[in-house]
C-alpha positions as CSV (number, residue, x, y, z in Angstrom):
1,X,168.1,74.6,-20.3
2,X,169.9,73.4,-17.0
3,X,168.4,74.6,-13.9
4,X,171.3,76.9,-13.5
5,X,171.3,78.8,-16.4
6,X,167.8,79.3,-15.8
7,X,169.1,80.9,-12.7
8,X,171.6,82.7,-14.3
9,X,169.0,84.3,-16.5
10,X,166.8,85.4,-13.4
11,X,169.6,86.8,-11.7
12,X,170.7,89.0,-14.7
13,X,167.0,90.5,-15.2
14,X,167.4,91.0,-11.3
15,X,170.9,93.3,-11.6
16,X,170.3,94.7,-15.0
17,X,171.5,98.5,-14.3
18,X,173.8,97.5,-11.6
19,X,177.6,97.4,-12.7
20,X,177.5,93.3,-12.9
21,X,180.4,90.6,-13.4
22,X,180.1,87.3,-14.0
23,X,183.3,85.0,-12.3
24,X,183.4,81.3,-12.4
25,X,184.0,80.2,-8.7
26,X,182.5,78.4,-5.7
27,X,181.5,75.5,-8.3
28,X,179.0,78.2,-9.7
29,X,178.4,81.3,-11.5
30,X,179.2,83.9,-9.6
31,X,177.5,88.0,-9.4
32,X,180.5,90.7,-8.7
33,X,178.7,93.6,-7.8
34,X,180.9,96.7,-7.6
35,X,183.7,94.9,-7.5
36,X,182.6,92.3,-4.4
37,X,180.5,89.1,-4.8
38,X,177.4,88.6,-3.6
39,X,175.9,86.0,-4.8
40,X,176.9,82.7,-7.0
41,X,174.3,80.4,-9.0
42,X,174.9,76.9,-8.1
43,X,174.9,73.4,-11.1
44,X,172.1,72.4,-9.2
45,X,170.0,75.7,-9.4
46,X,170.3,76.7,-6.5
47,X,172.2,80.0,-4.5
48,X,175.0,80.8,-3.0
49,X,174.7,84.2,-0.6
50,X,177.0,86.6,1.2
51,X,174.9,86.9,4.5
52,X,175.7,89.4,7.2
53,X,176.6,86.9,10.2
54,X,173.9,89.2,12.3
55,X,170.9,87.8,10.2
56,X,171.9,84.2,10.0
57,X,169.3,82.6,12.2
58,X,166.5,84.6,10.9
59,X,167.9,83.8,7.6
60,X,168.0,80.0,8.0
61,X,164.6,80.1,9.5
62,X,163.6,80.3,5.1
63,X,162.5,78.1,3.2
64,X,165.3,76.4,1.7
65,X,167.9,77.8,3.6
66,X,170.8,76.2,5.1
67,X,174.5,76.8,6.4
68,X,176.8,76.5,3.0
69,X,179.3,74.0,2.7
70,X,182.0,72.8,0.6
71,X,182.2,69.8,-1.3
72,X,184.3,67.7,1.5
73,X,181.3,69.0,4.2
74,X,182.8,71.5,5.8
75,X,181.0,74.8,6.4
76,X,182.1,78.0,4.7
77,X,181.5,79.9,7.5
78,X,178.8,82.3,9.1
79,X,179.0,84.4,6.3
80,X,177.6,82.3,3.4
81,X,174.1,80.2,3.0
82,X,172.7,78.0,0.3
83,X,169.4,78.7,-1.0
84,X,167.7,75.5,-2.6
85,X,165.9,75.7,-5.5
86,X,162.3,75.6,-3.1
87,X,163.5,79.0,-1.4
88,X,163.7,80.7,-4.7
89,X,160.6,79.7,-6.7
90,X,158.9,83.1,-7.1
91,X,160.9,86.6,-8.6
92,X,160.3,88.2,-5.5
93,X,162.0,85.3,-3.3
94,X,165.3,85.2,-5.8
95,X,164.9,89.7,-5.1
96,X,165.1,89.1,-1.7
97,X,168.2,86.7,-1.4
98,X,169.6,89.0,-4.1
99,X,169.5,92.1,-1.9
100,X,170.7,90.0,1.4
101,X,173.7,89.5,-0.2
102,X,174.2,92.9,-2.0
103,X,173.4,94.3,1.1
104,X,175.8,92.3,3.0
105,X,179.1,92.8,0.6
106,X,181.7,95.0,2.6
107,X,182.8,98.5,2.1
């Protein structure tokens, strides 16, 4: 099993009984959550997450955290951070990325 579906799998456990849909995007797997993305597994096992700009040094200050970018280097912009692999090795570390970006979607 690739180290992103092994993601995949972790992040469905994670939203099972939340309204959930799965969107191919961002070079990833991406979680709609009521209707507004919040976060996307990555090829490489790793996770893309909505961020509320507000949070975003104490968010990079993780472990494995880092400003997203694109695949020509160019940032995505203060709302979205990369999570590699390291920053997600325990359940509870994927739960709390999970809920910083559910808890960043808008509306």
């Amino acid at each position: 099993m690739s180290p992103q579906e092994v993601l995949v799998r972790r992040i469905r456990r994670a939203l099972a009984g939340r309204r959930a849909r799965e969107v191919s995007m961002f070079g990833g797997l991406s979680f709609m959550v009521d209707g507004a993305l919040a976060v996307s597994a990555g090829g490489d096992g790793g996770l893309l997450v909505r961020i509320d700009p507000g949070r975003r040094d104490e968010l990079t200050a993780r472990p494995g955290a880092r400003p997203a970018a694109m695949r020509n280097g160019r940032e995505m912009g203060e709302r979205w951070l990369q999570v590699d692999p390291i920053g997600l090795g325990e359940d509870a570390d994927l739960r709390f990325w999970i809920d910083v970006g559910l808890a960043a979607r808008p509306g």
